[in-house]
N, C-alpha and C positions, 0 to 999 in steps of 0.2 A: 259548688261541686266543680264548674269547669275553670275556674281557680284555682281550686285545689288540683286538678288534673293538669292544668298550665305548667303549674310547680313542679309537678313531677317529669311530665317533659323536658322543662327546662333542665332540672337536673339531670337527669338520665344524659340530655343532648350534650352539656356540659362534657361529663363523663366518658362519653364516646369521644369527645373530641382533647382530651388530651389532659381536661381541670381537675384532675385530682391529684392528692398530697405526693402521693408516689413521683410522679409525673413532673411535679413542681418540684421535686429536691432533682430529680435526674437530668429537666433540661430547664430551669428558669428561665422563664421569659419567653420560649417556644412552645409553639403548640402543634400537636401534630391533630390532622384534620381527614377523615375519610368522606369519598365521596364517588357517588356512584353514576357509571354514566350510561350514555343510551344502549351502549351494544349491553349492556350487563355486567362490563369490568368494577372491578373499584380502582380506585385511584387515589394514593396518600400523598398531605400536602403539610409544609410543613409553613405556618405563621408566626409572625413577629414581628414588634416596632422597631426599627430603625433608629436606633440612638442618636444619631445627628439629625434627621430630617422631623423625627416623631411619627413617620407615616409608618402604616401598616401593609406589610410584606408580605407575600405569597411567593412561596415556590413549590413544583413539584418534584417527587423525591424518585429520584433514578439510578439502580443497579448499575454495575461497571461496565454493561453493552450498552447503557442508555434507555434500557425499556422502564417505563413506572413501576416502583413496586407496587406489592397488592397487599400487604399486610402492614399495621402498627406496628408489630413487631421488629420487622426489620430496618423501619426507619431510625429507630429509634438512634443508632449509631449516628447517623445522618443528623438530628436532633440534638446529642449531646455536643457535635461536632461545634455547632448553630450558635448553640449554647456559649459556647467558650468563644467563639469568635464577638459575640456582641459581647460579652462580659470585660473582654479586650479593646474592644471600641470603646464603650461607656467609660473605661477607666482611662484611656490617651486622652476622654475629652475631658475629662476631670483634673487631667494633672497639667490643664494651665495650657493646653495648645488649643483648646477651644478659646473663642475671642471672648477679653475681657473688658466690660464696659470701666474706664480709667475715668470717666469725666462723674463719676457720684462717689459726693462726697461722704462725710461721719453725717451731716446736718438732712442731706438728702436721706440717706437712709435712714435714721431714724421719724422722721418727717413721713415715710412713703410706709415705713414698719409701723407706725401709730394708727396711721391711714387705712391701713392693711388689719390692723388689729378691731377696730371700730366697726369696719364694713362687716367682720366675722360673728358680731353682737357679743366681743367678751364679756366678761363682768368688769361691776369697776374695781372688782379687787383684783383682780387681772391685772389691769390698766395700772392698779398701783405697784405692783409687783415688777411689770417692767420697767417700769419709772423708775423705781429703784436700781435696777441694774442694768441700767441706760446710766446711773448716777456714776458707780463704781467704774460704768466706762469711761466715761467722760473725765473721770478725776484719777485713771490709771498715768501715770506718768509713761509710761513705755507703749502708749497709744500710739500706733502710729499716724503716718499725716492724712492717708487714705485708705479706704477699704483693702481696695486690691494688692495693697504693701504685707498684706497679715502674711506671718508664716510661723508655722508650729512653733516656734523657740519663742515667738511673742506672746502668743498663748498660754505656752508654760510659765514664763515669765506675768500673766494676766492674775494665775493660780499660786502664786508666790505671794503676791502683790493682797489677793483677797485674803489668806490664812493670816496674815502681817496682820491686816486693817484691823481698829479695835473698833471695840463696842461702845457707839454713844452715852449709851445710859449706864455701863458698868464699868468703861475703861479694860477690860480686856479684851482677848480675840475672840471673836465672831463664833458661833456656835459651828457646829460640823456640818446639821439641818442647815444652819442658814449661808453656809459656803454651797453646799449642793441647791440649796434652791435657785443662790443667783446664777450658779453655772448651770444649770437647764435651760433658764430663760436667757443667757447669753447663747447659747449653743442656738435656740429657736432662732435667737437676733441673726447670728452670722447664717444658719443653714437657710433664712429668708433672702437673704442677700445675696448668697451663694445660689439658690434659686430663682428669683424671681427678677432681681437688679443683675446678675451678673457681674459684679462690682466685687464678692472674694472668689480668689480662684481656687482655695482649698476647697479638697472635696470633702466629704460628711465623715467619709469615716478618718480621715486626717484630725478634722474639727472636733470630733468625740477623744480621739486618742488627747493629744494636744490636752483639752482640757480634760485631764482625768485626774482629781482631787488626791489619787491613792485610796488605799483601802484605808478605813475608819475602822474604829473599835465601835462593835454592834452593842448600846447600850442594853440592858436588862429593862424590861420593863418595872417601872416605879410604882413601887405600892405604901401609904399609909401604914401606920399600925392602928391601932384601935385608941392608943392613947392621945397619937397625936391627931389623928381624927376627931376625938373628944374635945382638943384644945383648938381647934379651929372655930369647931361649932360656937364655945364658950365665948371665944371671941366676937364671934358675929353678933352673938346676943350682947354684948356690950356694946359694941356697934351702934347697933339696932336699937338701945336705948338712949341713945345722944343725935339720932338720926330723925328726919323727919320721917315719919307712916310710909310716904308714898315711894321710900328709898332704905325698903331693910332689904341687907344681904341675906338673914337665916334663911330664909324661907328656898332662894335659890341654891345656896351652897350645900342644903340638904336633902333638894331634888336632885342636885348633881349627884350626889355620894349613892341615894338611892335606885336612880335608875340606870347610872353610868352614862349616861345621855353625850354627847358632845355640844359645845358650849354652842354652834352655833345652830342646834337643835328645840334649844331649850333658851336659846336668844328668841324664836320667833312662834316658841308655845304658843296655841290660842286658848280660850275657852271654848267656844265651836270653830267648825272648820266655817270659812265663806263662805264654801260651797261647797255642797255634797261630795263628798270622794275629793274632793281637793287636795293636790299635792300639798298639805300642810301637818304641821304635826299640832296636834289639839286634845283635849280632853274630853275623856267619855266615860261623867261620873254615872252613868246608868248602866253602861259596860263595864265598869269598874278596872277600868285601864287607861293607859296612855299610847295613845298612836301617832308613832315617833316616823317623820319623813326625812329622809336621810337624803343628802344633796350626793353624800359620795357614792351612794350606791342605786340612787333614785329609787326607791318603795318604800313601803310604809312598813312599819314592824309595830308587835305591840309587845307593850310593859304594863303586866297586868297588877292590880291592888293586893291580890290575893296574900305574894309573900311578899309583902312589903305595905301592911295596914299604916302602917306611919305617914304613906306617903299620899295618900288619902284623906287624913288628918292636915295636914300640913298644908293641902291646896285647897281644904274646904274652909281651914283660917283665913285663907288668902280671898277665895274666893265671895265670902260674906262681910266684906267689906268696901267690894270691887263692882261698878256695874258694867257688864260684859257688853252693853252696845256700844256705850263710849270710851270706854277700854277694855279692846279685845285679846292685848295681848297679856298673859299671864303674868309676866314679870318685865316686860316694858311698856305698860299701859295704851297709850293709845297708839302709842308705835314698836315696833320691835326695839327689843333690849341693846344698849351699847355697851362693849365692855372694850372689845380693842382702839374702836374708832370716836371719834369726835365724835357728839351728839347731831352739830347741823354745820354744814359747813357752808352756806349757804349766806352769805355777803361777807364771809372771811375769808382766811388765807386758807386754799386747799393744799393738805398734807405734803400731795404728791407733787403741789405745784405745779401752778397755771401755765407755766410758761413752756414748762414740757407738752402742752397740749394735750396731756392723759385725759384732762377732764375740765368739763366747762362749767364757769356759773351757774348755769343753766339746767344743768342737769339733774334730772326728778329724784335721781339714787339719790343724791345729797342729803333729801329728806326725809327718806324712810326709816331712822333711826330715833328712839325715843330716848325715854329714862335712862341712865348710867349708874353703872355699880362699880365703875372703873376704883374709883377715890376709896371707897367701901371696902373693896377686896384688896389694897393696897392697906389699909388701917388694920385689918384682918389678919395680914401678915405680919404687922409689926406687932401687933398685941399678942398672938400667939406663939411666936418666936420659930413659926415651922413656914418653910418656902411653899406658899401653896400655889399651884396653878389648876385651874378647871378642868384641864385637861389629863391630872394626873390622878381624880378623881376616879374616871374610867377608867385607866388600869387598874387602880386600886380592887374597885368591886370586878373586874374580871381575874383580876389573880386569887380575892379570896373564896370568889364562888367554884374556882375550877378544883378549888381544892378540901371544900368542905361537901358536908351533908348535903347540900341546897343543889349543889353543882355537880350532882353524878352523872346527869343525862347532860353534856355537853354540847350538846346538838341544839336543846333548850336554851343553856344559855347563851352560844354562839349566836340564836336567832331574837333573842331578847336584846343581847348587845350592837347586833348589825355587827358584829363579827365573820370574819371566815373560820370556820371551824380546825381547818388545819392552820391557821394561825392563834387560834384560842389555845390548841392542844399544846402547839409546840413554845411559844412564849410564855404562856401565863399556867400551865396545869403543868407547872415545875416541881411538884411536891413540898413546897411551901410548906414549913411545921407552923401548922396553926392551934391557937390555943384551945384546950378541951371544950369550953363554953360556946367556942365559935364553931367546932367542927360539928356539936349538937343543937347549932342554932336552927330555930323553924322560920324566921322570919331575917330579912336583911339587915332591917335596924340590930337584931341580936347577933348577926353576924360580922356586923361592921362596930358594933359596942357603943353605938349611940342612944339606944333606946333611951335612958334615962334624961338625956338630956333633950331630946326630940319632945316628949311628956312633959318635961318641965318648962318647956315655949307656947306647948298647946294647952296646956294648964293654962298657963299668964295670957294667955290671945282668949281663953270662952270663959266664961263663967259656970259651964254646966256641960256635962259629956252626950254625946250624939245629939250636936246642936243642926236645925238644918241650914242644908246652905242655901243661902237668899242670893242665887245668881237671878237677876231678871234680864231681861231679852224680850225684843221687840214681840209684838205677837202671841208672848207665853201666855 
């Protein structure tokens, strides 16, 4: 209770004193402050940091005779005044007349920025990401020789230079996603250095302009049809019969289709959670759902069995063959599943390379990756003759739910998919012509047109229908 009461103070005092939204578009950065003194007067003040010194300011606010005024209101002139003057200041010291440290180098800063990224506990796919475009800078020819040399037209010239670069493994240009992802994490690099090294003297919003890719054409979300959904599956199970047991794709690529899941969801499934309420996504065959922990939106959501019995079927094949203490993960055994990365990087050559310092030998990530289906879903593609990725999966079953039978309460499947509703509505509940059979489907498999071949794998996996499932577990 006096917590709860704290809170409201707090706010309240806030309020009186200048923090709310109004306030903040009319003077940023100023705060106007009432305060009352012994004989009974009030007295208005107005606060704020000092953009050169960082120190915090006080003045009180005085009529054209010199007397205090006595109301917010009238300061407020006085305020907006405030306002535009520091807004003024902030910006002469950004355009290069505040002092520029010239002695840090390209090696220093990236050195103090890796330093700087590690202390903040990234991931290490973080860590790889800037590696990466730590790479593109490094091997920009129009680099220049030191930080503090940068200026807009080089930066333009940085964004030439990346649209140019081809693609490793395809030989063409670089995808549009992956031009914007290096130019974020370039923008982080320079706006670190810009900050914290003093070493560029562009300011932020110079460094955002400068690097601004232009507008892109906003792809349509990708969706499967039912046929060639059919010929992926088919594929797997070809796959899956020249593979060893403990490395079939079907069983994965048709949890992906069913719950819409994202790959790296459904990379680190468990049979049980660790631990009670653990942030993990796991299986709850007594619940007769899937409780799905999403990293992008941190909570759990569930995908229940209900319209979707297939997918039930499909992990109780999996799971009667599996012993869940020693492999706890659903489709990477005893470690979570690999599909983009190396299985263990762990006395080889790291990806990102060592010598960038992103990541040491040593380091315990290395080995939390198990089983790979990398090779698998690569064979997958070529046997089926359709460009599959996991990820396209999930749009798939969100476009055709938003637009059949199944998907009238959209709200339902926004919260099944870990979707935003008003991006379920406005991307994927397109009015998509779906075929008669789909749009009176009860179940997802009949609405994605796999049933039959979903039955024809759990046919060939049991010998006999509502087999049970033999998970064992310590304790049971």
């Amino acid at each position: 209770m006096a917590e709860a009461r704290s809170r409201i103070d707090s706010k309240n005092s806030r309020s009186r004193r200048g923090y709310n939204r109004r306030s903040r578009s009319e003077h940023p950065g100023v705060t106007i402050s009432t305060e009352k003194r012994s004989d009974g007067s009030v007295s208005v003040s107005l606060r704020w940091t000092d953009p050169g010194t960082n120190r915090r300011c006080k003045e009180t606010v005085r009529d054209s005779s010199g007397l205090p005024v006595g109301s917010r209101e009238r300061a407020k002139a006085a305020a907006v005044a405030k306002s535009k003057e520091i807004a003024a200041e902030r910006k002469r010291l950004e355009d290069g007349k505040a002092p520029t440290d010239r002695s840090t180098t390209w090696e220093i800063l990236k050195a103090k920025h890796i330093e700087h990224l590690k202390g903040k506990g990234r991931s290490r796919k973080t860590l790889k990401d800037y590696a990466q475009s730590w790479k593109f800078l490094e091997t920009w020819p129009g680099l220049p020789s030191h930080p503090f040399k940068l200026t807009p037209l080089d930066l333009q010239g940085f964004t030439v230079h990346l649209r140019r670069h081809k693609n490793r493994h395809t030989g063409g240009r670089l995808a549009a996603a992956s031009v914007m992802s290096v130019i974020r994490h370039v923008k982080a690099i320079f706006n670190y250095g810009r900050k914290a090294l003093a070493c560029i003297k562009l300011d932020g919003e110079r460094i955002n302009f400068a690097l601004d890719p232009g507008a892109s054409e906003k792809l349509e979300p990708f969706s499967y049809t039912p046929l060639e959904m059919v010929k992926i599956l088919e594929a797997a199970v070809e796959c899956d019969d020249q593979a060893r047991p403990d490395a079939r794709v079907f069983p994965f690529i048709a949890t992906l289709m069913l719950t819409g899941a994202r790959r790296g969801e459904l990379e680190r499934l468990r049979w049980f959670p660790s631990t009670p309420g653990a942030a993990e996504s796991s299986v709850d065959f007594a619940g007769q759902r899937l409780l799905i922990w999403s990293t992008k939106t941190r909570q759990h959501r569930v995908v229940p069995f209900g319209t979707r019995p297939a997918l039930r079927e499909i992990l109780g094949c999996v799971a009667a063959e599996r012993d869940a203490d020693a492999e706890p993960f659903v489709f990477g055994g005893a470690k979570a599943l690999a599909i983009a990365d190396r299985r263990d990087y762990c006395g080889g050559e790291d990806p990102a390379g060592d010598a960038d310092g992103m990541l040491d030998d040593n380091d315990e990530t290395h080995e939390t990756s198990g089983r790979s289906l990398k090779s698998a879903l690569k064979k997958v593609r070529d046997r089926s003759g359709v460009r599959f990725r996991p990820k396209d999966c999930r749009s798939t079953l969100a476009t055709h739910l938003a637009n059949s039978g199944l998907g009238t309460n959209l709200y339902i499947v926004a919260a099944e998919l870990g979707h935003d509703y008003a991006v379920l509505r406005k991307h994927y509940a397109a009015n998509r012509i779906l075929l008669p059979e789909q749009v009176q489907a009860l179940t997802i498999e009949d609405l994605l047109g796999i049933r039959k071949v979903i039955e024809g794998w759990v046919k060939a996996q049991s010998s006999g229908e509502g087999r049970l499932i033999r998970l064992r577990r310590k304790g049971a």
